[in-house]
C-alpha positions, 0 to 999 in steps of 0.5 A: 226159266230152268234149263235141264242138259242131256246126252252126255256120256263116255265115248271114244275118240272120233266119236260122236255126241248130242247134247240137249237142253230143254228150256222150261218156258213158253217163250223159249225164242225170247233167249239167246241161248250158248254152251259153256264147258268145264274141265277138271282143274280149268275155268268155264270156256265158252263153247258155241252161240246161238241166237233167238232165231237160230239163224245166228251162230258162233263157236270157240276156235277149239270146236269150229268145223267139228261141233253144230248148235242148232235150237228147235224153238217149238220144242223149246230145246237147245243141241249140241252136236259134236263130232269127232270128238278128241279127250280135251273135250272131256268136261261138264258141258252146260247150257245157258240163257240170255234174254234176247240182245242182252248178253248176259247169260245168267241163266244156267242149267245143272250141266252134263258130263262128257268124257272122250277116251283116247 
Protein backbone atom coordinates (compact mmCIF):
# COMPACT_ATOMS: atom_id res chain seq x y z
CA UNK A 1 0.00 0.00 0.00
CA UNK A 2 1.28 3.58 -0.77
CA UNK A 3 -0.30 6.47 0.83
CA UNK A 4 0.06 10.27 -1.17
CA UNK A 5 -1.03 13.22 1.34
CA UNK A 6 -2.45 16.52 -0.50
CA UNK A 7 -3.86 19.94 0.21
CA UNK A 8 -1.46 21.42 2.47
CA UNK A 9 -0.36 25.14 1.92
CA UNK A 10 0.05 28.36 3.88
CA UNK A 11 -2.96 30.09 5.23
CA UNK A 12 -3.89 32.59 7.83
CA UNK A 13 -5.23 32.14 11.12
CA UNK A 14 -8.88 31.31 11.36
CA UNK A 15 -8.72 29.75 8.12
CA UNK A 16 -9.63 26.51 6.79
CA UNK A 17 -7.90 23.33 5.06
CA UNK A 18 -8.49 19.77 3.81
CA UNK A 19 -5.93 17.55 3.67
CA UNK A 20 -6.40 14.19 1.37
CA UNK A 21 -4.54 11.01 1.26
CA UNK A 22 -5.29 8.40 -1.29
CA UNK A 23 -4.50 4.71 -0.40
CA UNK A 24 -3.11 2.69 -3.50
CA UNK A 25 -5.23 -0.48 -2.55
CA UNK A 26 -8.05 -2.20 -3.51
CA UNK A 27 -9.09 -2.93 -0.10
CA UNK A 28 -8.74 0.30 1.30
CA UNK A 29 -11.60 -0.71 4.37
CA UNK A 30 -8.91 -3.68 5.28
CA UNK A 31 -7.14 -0.40 7.19
CA UNK A 32 -7.43 1.68 9.78
CA UNK A 33 -6.37 4.90 8.94
CA UNK A 34 -4.76 8.17 11.16
CA UNK A 35 -2.90 11.40 10.81
CA UNK A 36 0.36 12.27 12.37
CA UNK A 37 2.10 16.02 12.41
CA UNK A 38 5.19 17.42 12.96
CA UNK A 39 6.60 20.30 13.66
CA UNK A 40 9.91 21.90 13.20
CA UNK A 41 12.03 20.88 16.34
CA UNK A 42 9.29 18.22 17.91
CA UNK A 43 8.40 14.94 17.86
CA UNK A 44 5.55 13.12 15.20
CA UNK A 45 2.07 13.69 17.63
CA UNK A 46 -0.90 11.85 16.91
CA UNK A 47 -3.52 14.17 15.39
CA UNK A 48 -7.02 12.17 14.60
CA UNK A 49 -8.26 8.27 14.04
CA UNK A 50 -10.31 6.81 11.97
CA UNK A 51 -11.57 3.32 12.02
CA UNK A 52 -12.10 0.95 8.78
CA UNK A 53 -15.78 1.51 8.62
CA UNK A 54 -15.28 5.39 9.09
CA UNK A 55 -18.18 4.91 11.97
CA UNK A 56 -15.14 5.17 14.67
CA UNK A 57 -13.19 8.35 15.10
CA UNK A 58 -10.61 9.88 17.82
CA UNK A 59 -8.63 13.32 17.86
CA UNK A 60 -5.76 14.72 19.87
CA UNK A 61 -7.32 17.30 22.65
CA UNK A 62 -5.24 19.73 20.66
CA UNK A 63 -7.67 19.57 17.70
CA UNK A 64 -11.06 18.38 19.14
CA UNK A 65 -13.93 20.49 18.07
CA UNK A 66 -11.93 22.21 15.30
CA UNK A 67 -10.56 19.19 13.00
CA UNK A 68 -12.90 16.31 11.17
CA UNK A 69 -11.60 13.17 9.66
CA UNK A 70 -13.84 11.32 7.53
CA UNK A 71 -12.61 8.62 4.84
CA UNK A 72 -14.60 7.54 1.49
CA UNK A 73 -13.80 3.93 1.03
CA UNK A 74 -14.91 3.77 -2.37
CA UNK A 75 -12.65 6.48 -3.32
CA UNK A 76 -9.86 4.89 -1.50
CA UNK A 77 -8.95 8.23 0.16
CA UNK A 78 -8.49 9.64 3.86
CA UNK A 79 -9.50 13.76 4.78
CA UNK A 80 -8.56 15.80 7.17
CA UNK A 81 -10.80 18.86 7.60
CA UNK A 82 -9.52 21.68 9.85
CA UNK A 83 -10.99 24.61 10.82
CA UNK A 84 -10.05 27.45 12.50
CA UNK A 85 -6.73 26.72 12.12
CA UNK A 86 -4.05 28.63 14.86
CA UNK A 87 -0.10 28.85 13.68
CA UNK A 88 0.86 25.68 16.39
CA UNK A 89 -0.70 23.74 13.93
CA UNK A 90 1.79 24.67 11.44
CA UNK A 91 3.72 20.93 10.47
CA UNK A 92 4.09 18.02 8.07
CA UNK A 93 0.92 16.47 8.34
CA UNK A 94 1.07 12.71 7.32
CA UNK A 95 -1.34 9.92 6.83
CA UNK A 96 -0.96 6.47 8.22
CA UNK A 97 -2.19 2.96 7.80
CA UNK A 98 -2.92 0.12 10.15
CA UNK A 99 -4.48 -2.95 8.88
CA UNK A 100 -7.61 -3.44 10.56
CA UNK A 101 -7.54 -4.18 14.56
CA UNK A 102 -3.91 -4.03 14.71
CA UNK A 103 -2.80 -0.95 15.83
CA UNK A 104 -0.03 -0.67 14.23
CA UNK A 105 0.41 2.20 11.91
CA UNK A 106 3.40 1.22 10.05
CA UNK A 107 2.26 2.35 6.72
CA UNK A 108 3.11 6.22 6.14
CA UNK A 109 2.68 8.51 3.36
CA UNK A 110 5.38 11.06 2.33
CA UNK A 111 3.67 13.96 4.25
CA UNK A 112 2.36 17.40 3.51
CA UNK A 113 3.11 20.84 4.64
CA UNK A 114 0.74 23.04 6.32
CA UNK A 115 1.69 26.51 7.41
CA UNK A 116 -0.71 28.83 9.81
CA UNK A 117 0.34 32.52 9.72
CA UNK A 118 -0.65 34.57 12.49
Amino acid sequence: VQLVESGGGLVQAGDSLRLSCVASTRTFDDYDMAWFRQAPGKEREFVARINWSGFSQSYADSVKGRFTTSRDNLKNTLYLTMNNLRPEDTAIYYCAASVRFTNEFDIWGQGTQVTISS
